[in-house]
C-alpha positions in Angstrom: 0.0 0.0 0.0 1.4 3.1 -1.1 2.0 6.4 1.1 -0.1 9.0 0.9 1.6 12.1 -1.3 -1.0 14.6 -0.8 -0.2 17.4 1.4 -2.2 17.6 4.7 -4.7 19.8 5.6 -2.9 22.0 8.1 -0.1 22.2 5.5 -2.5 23.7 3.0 -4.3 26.0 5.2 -0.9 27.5 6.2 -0.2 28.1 2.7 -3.3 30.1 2.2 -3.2 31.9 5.4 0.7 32.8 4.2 -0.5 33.9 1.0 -3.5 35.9 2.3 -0.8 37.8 4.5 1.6 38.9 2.2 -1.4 39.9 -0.5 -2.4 42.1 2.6 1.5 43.2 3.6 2.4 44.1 0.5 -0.7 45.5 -0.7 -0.8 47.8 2.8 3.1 48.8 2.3 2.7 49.7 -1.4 0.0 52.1 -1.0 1.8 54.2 1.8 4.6 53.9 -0.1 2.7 55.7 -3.1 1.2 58.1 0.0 4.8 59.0 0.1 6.3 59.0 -3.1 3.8 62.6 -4.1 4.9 64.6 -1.8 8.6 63.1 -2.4 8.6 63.5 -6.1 7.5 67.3 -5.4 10.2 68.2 -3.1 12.8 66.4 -5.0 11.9 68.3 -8.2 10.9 65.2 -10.5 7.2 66.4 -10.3 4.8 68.9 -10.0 2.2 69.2 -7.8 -0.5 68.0 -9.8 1.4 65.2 -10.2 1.3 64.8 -6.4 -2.0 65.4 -6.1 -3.0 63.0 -8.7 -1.3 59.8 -7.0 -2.9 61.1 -3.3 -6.5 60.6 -5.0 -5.3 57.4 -6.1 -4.4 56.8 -2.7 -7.2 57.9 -1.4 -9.6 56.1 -3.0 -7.7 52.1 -2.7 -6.1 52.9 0.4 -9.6 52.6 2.7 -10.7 49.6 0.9 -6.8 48.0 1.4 -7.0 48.9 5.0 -10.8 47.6 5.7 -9.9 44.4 3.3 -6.5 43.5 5.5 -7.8 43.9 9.2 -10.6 41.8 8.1 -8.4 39.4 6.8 -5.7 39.7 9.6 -8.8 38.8 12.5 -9.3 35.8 9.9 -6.3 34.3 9.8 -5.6 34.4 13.5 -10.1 32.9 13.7 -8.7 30.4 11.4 -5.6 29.7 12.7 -6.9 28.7 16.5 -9.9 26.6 14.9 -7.1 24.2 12.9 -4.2 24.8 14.9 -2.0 25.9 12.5 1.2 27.2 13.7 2.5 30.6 13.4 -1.3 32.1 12.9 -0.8 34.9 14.8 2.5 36.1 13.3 0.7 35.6 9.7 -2.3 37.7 11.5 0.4 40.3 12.7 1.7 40.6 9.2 -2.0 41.5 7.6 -2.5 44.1 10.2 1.0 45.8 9.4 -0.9 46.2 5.8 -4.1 47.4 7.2 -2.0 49.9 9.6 0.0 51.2 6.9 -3.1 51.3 4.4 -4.6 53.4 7.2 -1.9 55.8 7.8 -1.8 56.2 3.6 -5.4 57.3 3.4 -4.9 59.8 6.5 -2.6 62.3 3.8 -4.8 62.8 1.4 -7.7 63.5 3.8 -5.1 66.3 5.3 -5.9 68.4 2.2 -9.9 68.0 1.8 -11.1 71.4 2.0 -14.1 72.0 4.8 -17.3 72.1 2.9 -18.1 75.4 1.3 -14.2 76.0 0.4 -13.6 78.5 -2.2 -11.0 77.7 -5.2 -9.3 80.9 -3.9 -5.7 81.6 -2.4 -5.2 84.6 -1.3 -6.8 85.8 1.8 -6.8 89.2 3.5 -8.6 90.9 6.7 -9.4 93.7 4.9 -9.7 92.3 1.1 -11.2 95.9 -0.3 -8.1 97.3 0.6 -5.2 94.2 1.0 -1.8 95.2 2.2 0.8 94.8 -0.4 3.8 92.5 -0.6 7.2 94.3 -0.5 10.1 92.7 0.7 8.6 89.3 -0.4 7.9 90.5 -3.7 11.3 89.7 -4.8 10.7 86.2 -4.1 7.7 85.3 -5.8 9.2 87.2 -8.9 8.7 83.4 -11.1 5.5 82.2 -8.8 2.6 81.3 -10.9 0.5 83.1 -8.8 1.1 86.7 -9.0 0.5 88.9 -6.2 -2.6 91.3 -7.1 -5.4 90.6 -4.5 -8.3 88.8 -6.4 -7.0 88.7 -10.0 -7.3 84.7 -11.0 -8.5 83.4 -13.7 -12.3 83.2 -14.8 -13.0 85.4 -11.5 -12.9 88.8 -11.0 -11.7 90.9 -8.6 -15.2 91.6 -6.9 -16.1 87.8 -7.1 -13.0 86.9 -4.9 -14.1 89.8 -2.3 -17.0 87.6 -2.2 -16.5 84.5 -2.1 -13.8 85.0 1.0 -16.1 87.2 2.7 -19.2 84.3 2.3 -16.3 81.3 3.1 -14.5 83.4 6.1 -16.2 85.9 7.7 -14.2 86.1 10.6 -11.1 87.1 8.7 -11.2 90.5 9.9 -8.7 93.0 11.0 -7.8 92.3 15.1 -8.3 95.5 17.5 -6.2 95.6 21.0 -6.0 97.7 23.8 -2.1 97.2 23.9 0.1 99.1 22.5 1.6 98.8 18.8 4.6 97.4 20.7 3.4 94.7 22.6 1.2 93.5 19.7 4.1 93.2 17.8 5.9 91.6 19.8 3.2 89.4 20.5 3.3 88.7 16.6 7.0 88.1 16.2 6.6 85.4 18.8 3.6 83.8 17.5 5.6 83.7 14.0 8.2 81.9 15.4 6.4 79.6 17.3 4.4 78.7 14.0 8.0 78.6 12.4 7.2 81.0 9.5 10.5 82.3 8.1 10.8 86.1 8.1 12.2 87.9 5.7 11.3 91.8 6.9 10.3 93.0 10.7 10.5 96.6 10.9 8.8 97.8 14.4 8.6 101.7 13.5 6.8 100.6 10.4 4.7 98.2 12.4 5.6 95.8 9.4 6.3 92.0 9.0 6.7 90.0 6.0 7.4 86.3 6.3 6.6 82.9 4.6 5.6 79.6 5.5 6.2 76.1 4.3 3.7 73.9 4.1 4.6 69.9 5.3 3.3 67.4 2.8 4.4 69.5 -0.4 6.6 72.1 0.9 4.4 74.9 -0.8 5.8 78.3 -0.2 2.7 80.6 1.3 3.4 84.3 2.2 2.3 86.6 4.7 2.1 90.2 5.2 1.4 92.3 8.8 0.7 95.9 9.2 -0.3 97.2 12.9 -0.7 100.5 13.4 -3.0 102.8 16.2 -6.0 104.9 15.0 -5.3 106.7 18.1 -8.0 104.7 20.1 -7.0 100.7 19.2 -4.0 99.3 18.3 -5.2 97.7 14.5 -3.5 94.3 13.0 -3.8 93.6 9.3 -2.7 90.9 7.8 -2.2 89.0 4.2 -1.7 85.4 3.2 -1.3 84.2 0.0 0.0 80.9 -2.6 2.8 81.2 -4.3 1.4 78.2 -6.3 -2.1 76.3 -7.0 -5.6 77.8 -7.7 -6.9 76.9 -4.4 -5.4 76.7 -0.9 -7.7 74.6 0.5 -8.6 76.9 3.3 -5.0 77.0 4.6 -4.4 80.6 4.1 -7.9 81.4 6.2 -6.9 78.6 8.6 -3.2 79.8 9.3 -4.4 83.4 9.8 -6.9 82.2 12.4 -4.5 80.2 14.2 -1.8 83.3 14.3 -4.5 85.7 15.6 -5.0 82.7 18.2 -1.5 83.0 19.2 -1.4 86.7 19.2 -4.1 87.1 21.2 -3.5 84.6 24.1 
């Protein structure tokens, strides 16, 4: 009577288990990877941003279904692997979930840069946008920006419609009144600025002027911001700008950094 060459059950189920895992590890790791390799190309120079965004709506649309798919499949491989006893289950298990993990982290950047709803496709945002302060010692700078550096002139939109779609999207952009001094609030600014870690490239107290820029994390766009305060004699009165050097719409980041400076300045 011969021997029996068929492979046994627990040998078979092990191989499918394996299988299942790596489908899931790689599948998990290849997606962050490509979460990654946007922003990378960007900074790097190989791409432009629209490149970069491209691959994050890739991203974003595989990487929930890759991270739901693998935990799924990680809790069944370990369900399966108590029920028949094959060895090493829960290290097969553990490899799954390192694919769901990093499918999950993958589909966090993209959702980083989806605008609030009722987000304007603007980028430049000012407390007073009827009469914006003006870039000066930043101007040089921006000299081969797409974006040029007239308040509300963009394409298809004119001047008037920008005043209102920021005013509909942000109305609490608005110049900020204290009952300090011009001093102190500049003060106040210069160490909000650096605790947001913009760079500045012009403080000038007796002007009551600042001029800095800030770089953003995933794509390391270049946004710039202007600062006027002055007294009318009553108040002291802080103005401010920020604008993309790059890209139709910010977003809401320009309108979301400005609140979180006037946050700073004011506590």
């Amino acid at each position: 009577m011969s021997e029996d060459s068929s492979p046994k059950p627990a040998t078979t189920i092990k191989k499918v288990l394996l299988a299942d895992a790596l489908i899931c590890l790689v599948a998990g790791l290849g997606i962050g990877f490509a979460a990654l390799l946007g922003p990378m190309a960007v900074w790097l120079g190989a791409a432009d941003f629209r490149f970069g965004f491209g691959l994050l709506q890739f991203v974003n649309t595989w990487s929930v279904w890759i991270a739901g798919g693998s935990l799924i499949i990680a809790v069944s491989i370990v369900a399966i692997g108590l029920v028949t006893k094959v060895e090493g289950s829960l290290k097969l298990g553990s490899f799954a979930l390192i694919g769901a993990v990093s499918a999950a982290l993958a589909y966090y950047i993209p959702e980083t840069f989806r605008p609030p709803e009722g987000t304007p496709a603007i980028h430049d945002i000012a407390t007073d946008p009827y009469r914006p302060l003006e870039f000066e010692a930043i101007a040089p700078l921006r000299a081969d920006a797409p974006n040029n550096m007239e308040y509300g002139v963009m394409e298809g939109v004119t001047p008037r419609q920008h005043i209102e779609m920021q005013l509909e999207a942000y109305p609490d952009i608005v110049p900020q009144v204290y009952d300090e001094s011009v001093e102190e609030v500049f003060n106040r600014a210069m160490a909000a600025i650096d605790q947001l870690g913009w760079e500045v490239v012009h403080s000038d107290l007796n002007q009551g002027r600042i001029e800095a820029t800030d770089t953003t994390f995933w794509f390391r766009f270049k946004d710039d911001i202007v600062i006027e305060i002055k007294t009318d004699r009553i108040d002291t009165i802080l103005h401010a700008r920020s604008t993309s050097r790059v890209g139709r719409s910010d977003v809401g980041k320009n309108a979301a950094r400005l609140r979180e400076f006037f946050s700073l300045v004011q506590s």
